[in-house]
Chimera marker file (.cmm) of the C-alpha trace (Angstrom):
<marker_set name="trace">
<marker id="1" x="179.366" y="52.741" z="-126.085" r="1" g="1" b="0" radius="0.5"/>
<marker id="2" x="178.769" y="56.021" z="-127.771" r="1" g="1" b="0" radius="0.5"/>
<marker id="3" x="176.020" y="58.952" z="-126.249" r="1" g="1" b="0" radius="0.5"/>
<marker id="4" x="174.726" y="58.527" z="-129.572" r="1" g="1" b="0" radius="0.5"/>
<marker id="5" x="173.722" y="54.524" z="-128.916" r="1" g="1" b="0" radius="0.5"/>
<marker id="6" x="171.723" y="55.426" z="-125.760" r="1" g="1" b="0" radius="0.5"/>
<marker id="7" x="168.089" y="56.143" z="-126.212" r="1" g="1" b="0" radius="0.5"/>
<marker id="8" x="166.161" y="58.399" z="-123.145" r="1" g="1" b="0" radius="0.5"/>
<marker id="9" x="162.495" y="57.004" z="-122.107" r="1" g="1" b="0" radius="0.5"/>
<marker id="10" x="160.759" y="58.341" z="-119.698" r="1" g="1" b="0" radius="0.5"/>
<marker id="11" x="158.702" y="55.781" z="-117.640" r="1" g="1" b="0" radius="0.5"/>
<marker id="12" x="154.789" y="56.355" z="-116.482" r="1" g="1" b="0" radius="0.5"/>
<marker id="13" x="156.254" y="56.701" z="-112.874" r="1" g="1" b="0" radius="0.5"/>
<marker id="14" x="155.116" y="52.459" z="-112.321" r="1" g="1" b="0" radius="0.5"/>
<marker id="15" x="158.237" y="50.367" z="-112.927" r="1" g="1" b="0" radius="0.5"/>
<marker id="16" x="156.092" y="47.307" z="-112.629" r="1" g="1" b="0" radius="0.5"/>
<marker id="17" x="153.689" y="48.738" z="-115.433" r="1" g="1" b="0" radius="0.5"/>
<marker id="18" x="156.738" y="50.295" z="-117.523" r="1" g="1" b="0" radius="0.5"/>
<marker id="19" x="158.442" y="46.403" z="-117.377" r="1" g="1" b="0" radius="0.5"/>
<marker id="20" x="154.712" y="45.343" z="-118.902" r="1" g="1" b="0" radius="0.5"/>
<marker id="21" x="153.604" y="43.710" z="-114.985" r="1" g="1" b="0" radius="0.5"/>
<marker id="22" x="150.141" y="42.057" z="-115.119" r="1" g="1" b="0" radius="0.5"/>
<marker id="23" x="149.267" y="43.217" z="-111.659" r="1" g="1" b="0" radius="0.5"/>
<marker id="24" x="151.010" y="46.773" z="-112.276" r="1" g="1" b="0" radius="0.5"/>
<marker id="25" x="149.084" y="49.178" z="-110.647" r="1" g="1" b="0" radius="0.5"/>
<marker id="26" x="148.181" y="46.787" z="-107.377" r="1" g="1" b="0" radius="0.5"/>
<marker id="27" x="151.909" y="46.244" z="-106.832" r="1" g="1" b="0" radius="0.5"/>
<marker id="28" x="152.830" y="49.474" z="-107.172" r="1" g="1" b="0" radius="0.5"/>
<marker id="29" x="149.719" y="50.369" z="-104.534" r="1" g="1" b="0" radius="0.5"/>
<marker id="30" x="151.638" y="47.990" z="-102.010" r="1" g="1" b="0" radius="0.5"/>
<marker id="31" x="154.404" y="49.381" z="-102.907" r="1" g="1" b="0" radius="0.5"/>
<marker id="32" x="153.812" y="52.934" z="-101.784" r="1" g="1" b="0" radius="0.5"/>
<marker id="33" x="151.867" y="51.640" z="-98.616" r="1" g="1" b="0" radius="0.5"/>
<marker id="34" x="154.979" y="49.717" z="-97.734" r="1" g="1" b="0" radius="0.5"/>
<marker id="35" x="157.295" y="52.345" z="-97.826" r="1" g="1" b="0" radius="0.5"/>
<marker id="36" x="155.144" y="54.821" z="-95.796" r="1" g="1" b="0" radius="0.5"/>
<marker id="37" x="155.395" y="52.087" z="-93.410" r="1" g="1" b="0" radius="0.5"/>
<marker id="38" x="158.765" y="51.443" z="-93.217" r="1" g="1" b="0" radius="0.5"/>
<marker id="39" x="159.099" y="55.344" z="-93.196" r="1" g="1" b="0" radius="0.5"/>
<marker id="40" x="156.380" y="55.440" z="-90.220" r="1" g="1" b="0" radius="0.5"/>
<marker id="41" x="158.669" y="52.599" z="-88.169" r="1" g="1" b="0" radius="0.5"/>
<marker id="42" x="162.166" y="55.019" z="-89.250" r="1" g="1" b="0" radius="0.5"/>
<marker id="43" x="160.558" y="58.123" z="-87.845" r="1" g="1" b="0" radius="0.5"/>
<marker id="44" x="159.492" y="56.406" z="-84.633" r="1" g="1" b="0" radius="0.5"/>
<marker id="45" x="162.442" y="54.844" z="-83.935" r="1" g="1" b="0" radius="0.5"/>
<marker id="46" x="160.459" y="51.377" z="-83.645" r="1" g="1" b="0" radius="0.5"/>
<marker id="47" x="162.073" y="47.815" z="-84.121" r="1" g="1" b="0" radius="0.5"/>
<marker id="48" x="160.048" y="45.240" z="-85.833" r="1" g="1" b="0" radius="0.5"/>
<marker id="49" x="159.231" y="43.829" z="-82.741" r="1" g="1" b="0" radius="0.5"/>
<marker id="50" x="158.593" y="46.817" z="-80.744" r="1" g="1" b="0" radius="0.5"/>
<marker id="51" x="155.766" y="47.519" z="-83.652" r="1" g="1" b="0" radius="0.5"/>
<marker id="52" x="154.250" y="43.963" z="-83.413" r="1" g="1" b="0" radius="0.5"/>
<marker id="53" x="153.715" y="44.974" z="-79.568" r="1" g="1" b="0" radius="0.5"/>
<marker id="54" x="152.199" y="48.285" z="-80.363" r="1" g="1" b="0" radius="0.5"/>
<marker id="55" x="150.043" y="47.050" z="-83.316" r="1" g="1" b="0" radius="0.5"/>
<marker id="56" x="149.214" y="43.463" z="-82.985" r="1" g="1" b="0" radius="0.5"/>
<marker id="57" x="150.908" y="42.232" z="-86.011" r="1" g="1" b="0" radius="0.5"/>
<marker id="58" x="153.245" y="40.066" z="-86.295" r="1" g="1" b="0" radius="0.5"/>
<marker id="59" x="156.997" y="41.240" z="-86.147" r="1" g="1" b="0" radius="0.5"/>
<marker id="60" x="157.712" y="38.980" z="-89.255" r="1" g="1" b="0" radius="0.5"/>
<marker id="61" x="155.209" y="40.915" z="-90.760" r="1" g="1" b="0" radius="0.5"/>
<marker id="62" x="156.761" y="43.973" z="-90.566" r="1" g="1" b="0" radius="0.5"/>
<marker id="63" x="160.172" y="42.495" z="-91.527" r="1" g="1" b="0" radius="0.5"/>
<marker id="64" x="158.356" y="41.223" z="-94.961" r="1" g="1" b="0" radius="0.5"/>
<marker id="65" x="157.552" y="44.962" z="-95.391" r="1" g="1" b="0" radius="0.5"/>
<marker id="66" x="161.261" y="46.078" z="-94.480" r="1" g="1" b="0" radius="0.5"/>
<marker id="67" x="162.399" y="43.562" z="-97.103" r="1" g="1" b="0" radius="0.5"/>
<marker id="68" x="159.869" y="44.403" z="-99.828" r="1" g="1" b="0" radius="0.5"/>
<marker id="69" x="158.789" y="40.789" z="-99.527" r="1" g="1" b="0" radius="0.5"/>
<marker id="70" x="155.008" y="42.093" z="-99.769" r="1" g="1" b="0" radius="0.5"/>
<marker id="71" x="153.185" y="38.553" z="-101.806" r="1" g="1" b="0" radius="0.5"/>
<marker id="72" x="151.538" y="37.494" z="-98.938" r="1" g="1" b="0" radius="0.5"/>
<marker id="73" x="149.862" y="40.765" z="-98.301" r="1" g="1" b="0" radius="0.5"/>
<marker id="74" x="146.765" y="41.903" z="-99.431" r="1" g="1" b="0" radius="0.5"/>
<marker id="75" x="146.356" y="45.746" z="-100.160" r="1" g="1" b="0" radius="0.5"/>
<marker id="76" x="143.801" y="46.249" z="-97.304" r="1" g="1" b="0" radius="0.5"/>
<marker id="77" x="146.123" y="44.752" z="-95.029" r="1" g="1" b="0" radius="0.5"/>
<marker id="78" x="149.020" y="46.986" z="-95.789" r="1" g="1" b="0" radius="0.5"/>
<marker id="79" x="146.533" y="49.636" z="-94.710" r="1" g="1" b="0" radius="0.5"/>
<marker id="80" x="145.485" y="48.282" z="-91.755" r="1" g="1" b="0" radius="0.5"/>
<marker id="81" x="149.161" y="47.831" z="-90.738" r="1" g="1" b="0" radius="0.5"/>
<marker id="82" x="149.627" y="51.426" z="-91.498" r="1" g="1" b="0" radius="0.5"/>
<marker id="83" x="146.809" y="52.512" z="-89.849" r="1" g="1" b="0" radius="0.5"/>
<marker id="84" x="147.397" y="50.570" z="-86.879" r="1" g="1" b="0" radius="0.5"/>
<marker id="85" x="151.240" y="52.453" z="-86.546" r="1" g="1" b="0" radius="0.5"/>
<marker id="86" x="149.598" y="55.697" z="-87.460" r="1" g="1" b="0" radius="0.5"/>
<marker id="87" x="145.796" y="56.644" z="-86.591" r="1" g="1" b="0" radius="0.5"/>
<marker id="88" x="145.712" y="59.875" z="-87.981" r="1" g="1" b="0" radius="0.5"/>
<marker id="89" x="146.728" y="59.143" z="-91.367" r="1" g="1" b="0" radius="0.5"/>
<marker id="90" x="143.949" y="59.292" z="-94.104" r="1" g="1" b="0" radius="0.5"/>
<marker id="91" x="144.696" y="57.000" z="-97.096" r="1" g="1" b="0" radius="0.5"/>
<marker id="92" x="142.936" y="58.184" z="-100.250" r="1" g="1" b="0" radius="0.5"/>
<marker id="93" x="142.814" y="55.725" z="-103.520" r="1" g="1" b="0" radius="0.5"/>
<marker id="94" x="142.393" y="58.149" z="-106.473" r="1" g="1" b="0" radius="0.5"/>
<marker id="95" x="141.235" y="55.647" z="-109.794" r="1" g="1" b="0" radius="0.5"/>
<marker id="96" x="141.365" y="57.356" z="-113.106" r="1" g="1" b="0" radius="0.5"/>
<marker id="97" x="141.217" y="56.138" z="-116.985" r="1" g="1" b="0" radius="0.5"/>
<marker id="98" x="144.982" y="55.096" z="-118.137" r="1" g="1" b="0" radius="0.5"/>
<marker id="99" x="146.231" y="57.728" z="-120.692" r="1" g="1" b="0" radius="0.5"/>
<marker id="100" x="145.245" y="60.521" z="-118.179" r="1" g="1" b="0" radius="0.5"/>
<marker id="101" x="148.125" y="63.272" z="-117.270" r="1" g="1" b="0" radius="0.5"/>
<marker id="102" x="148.293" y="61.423" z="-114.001" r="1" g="1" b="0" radius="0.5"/>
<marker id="103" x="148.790" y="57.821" z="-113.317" r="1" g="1" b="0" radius="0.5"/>
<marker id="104" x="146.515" y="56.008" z="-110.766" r="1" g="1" b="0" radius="0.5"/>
<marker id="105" x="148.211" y="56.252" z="-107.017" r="1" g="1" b="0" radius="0.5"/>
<marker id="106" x="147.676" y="55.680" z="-103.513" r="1" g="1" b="0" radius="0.5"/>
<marker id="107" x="148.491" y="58.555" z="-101.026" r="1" g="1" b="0" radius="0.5"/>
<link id1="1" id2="2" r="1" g="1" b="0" radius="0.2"/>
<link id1="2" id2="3" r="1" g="1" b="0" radius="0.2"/>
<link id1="3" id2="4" r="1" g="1" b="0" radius="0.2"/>
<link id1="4" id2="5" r="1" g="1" b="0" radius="0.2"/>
<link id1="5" id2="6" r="1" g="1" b="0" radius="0.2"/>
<link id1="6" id2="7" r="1" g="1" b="0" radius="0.2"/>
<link id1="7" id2="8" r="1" g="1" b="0" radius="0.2"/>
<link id1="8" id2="9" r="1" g="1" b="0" radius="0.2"/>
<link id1="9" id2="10" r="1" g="1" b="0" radius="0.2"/>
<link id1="10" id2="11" r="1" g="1" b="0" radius="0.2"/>
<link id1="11" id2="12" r="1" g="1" b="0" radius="0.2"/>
<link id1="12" id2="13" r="1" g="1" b="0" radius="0.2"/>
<link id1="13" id2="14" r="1" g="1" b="0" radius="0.2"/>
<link id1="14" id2="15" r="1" g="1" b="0" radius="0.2"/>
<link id1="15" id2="16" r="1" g="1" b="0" radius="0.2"/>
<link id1="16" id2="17" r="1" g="1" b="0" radius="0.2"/>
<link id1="17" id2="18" r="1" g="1" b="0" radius="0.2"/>
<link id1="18" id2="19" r="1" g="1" b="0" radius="0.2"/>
<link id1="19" id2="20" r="1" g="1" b="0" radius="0.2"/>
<link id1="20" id2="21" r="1" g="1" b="0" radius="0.2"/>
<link id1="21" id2="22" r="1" g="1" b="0" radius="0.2"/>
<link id1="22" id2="23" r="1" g="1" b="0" radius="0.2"/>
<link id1="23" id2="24" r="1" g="1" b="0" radius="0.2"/>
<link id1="24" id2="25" r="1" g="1" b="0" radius="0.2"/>
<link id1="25" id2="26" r="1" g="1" b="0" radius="0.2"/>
<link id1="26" id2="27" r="1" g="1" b="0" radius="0.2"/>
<link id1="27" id2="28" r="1" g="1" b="0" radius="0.2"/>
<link id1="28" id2="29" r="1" g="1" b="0" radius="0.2"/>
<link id1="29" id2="30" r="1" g="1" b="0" radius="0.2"/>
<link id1="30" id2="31" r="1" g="1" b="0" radius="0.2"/>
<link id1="31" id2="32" r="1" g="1" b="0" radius="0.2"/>
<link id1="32" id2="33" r="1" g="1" b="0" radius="0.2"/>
<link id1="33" id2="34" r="1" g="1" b="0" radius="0.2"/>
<link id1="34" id2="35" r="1" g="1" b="0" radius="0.2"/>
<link id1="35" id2="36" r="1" g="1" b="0" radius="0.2"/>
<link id1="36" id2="37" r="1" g="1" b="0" radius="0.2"/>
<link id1="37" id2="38" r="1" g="1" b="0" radius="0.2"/>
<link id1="38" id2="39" r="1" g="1" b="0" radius="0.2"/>
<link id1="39" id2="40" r="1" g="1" b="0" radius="0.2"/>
<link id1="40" id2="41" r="1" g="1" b="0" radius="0.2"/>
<link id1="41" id2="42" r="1" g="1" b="0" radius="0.2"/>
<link id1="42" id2="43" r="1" g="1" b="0" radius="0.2"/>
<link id1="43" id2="44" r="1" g="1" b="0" radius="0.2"/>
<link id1="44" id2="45" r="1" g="1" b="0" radius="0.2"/>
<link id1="45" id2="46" r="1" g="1" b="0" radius="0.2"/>
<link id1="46" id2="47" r="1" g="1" b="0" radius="0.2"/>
<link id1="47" id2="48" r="1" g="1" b="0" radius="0.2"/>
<link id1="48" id2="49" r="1" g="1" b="0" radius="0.2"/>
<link id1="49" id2="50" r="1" g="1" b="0" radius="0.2"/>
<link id1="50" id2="51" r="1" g="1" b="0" radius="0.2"/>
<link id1="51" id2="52" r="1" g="1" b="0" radius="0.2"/>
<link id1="52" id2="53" r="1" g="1" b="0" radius="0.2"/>
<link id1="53" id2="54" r="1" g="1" b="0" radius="0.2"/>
<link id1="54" id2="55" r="1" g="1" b="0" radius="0.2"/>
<link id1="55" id2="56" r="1" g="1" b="0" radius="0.2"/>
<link id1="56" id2="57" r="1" g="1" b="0" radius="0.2"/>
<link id1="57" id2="58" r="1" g="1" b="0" radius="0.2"/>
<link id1="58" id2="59" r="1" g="1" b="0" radius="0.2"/>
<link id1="59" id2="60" r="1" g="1" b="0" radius="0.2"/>
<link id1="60" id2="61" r="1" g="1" b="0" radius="0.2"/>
<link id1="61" id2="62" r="1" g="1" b="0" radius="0.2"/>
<link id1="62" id2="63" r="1" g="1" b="0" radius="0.2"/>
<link id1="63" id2="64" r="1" g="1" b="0" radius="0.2"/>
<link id1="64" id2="65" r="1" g="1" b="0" radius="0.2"/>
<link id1="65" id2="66" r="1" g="1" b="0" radius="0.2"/>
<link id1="66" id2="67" r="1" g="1" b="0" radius="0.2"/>
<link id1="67" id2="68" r="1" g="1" b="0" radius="0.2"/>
<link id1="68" id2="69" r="1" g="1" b="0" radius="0.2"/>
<link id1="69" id2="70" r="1" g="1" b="0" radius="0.2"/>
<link id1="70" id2="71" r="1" g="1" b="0" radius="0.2"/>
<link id1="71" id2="72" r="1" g="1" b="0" radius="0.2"/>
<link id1="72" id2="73" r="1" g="1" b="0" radius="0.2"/>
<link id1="73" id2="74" r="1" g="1" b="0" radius="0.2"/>
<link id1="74" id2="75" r="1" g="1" b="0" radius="0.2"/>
<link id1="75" id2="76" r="1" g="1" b="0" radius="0.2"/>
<link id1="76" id2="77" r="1" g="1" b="0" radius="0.2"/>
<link id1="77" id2="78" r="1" g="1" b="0" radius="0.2"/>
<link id1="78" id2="79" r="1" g="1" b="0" radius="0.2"/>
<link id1="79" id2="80" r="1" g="1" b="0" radius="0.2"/>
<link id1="80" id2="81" r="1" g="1" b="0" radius="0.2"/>
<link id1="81" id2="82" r="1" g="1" b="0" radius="0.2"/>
<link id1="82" id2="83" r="1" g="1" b="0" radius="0.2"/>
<link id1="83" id2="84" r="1" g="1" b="0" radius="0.2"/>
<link id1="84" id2="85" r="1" g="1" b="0" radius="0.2"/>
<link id1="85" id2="86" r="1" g="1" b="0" radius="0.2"/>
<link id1="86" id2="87" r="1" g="1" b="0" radius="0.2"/>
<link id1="87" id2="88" r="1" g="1" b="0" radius="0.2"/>
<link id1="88" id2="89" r="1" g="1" b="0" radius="0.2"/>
<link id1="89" id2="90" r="1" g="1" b="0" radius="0.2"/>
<link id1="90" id2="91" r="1" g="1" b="0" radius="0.2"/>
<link id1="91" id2="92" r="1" g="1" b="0" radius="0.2"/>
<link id1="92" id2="93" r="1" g="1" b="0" radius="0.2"/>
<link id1="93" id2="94" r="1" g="1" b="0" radius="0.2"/>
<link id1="94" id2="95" r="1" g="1" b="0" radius="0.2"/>
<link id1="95" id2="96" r="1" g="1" b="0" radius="0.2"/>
<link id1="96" id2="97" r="1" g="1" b="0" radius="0.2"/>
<link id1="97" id2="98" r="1" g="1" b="0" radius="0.2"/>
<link id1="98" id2="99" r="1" g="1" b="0" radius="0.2"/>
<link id1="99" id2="100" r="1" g="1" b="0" radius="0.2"/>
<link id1="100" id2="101" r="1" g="1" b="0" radius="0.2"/>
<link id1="101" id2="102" r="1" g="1" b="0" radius="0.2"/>
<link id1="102" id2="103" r="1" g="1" b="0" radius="0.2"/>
<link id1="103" id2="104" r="1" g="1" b="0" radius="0.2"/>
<link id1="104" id2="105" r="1" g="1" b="0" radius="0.2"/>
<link id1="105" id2="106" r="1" g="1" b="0" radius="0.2"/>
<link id1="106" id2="107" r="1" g="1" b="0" radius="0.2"/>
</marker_set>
């Protein structure tokens, strides 16, 4: 294959919305929740396990998250999960008109 046969797009920074998704923009929400909290368990050092102590979840909870196996979560309970591994974190949901310089996101 040629250079010449590849054609460049730049996505809208979803993948789920840029491979047409019906329920884009909620899983790319859990998305970014989930890997905050797998970062959040990574910085600490803490085993699934050792996280369901500290937090009251469930351990297989947290290894859905590690696994990106996130259907049976709900978006407020990703941020309860976070919020129960980190309670000084402030999660902000910014919603804006599609077409805008900046796609919706979750920080």
């Amino acid at each position: 294959m040629s250079e010449s046969a590849l054609e460049l797009v730049e996505g809208t920074g979803n993948v789920f919305r840029d491979l047409c998704d019906p329920e884009a923009d909620l899983k790319h929400a859990k998305a970014i929740l989930a890997a905050r909290i797998i970062m959040t368990l990574d910085e600490r050092g803490l085993s699934v396990r050792k996280a369901a102590t500290l937090t009251g979840f469930a351990a297989a909870d947290f290894s859905r998250i590690r696994n990106a196996n996130l259907g049976r979560f709900t978006l407020d309970r990703l941020m309860k999960v976070l919020a129960a591994l980190d309670g000084n974190l402030q999660i902000t949901v910014h919603v804006q008109a599609r077409g805008q310089n900046e796609p919706a996101m979750v920080t």
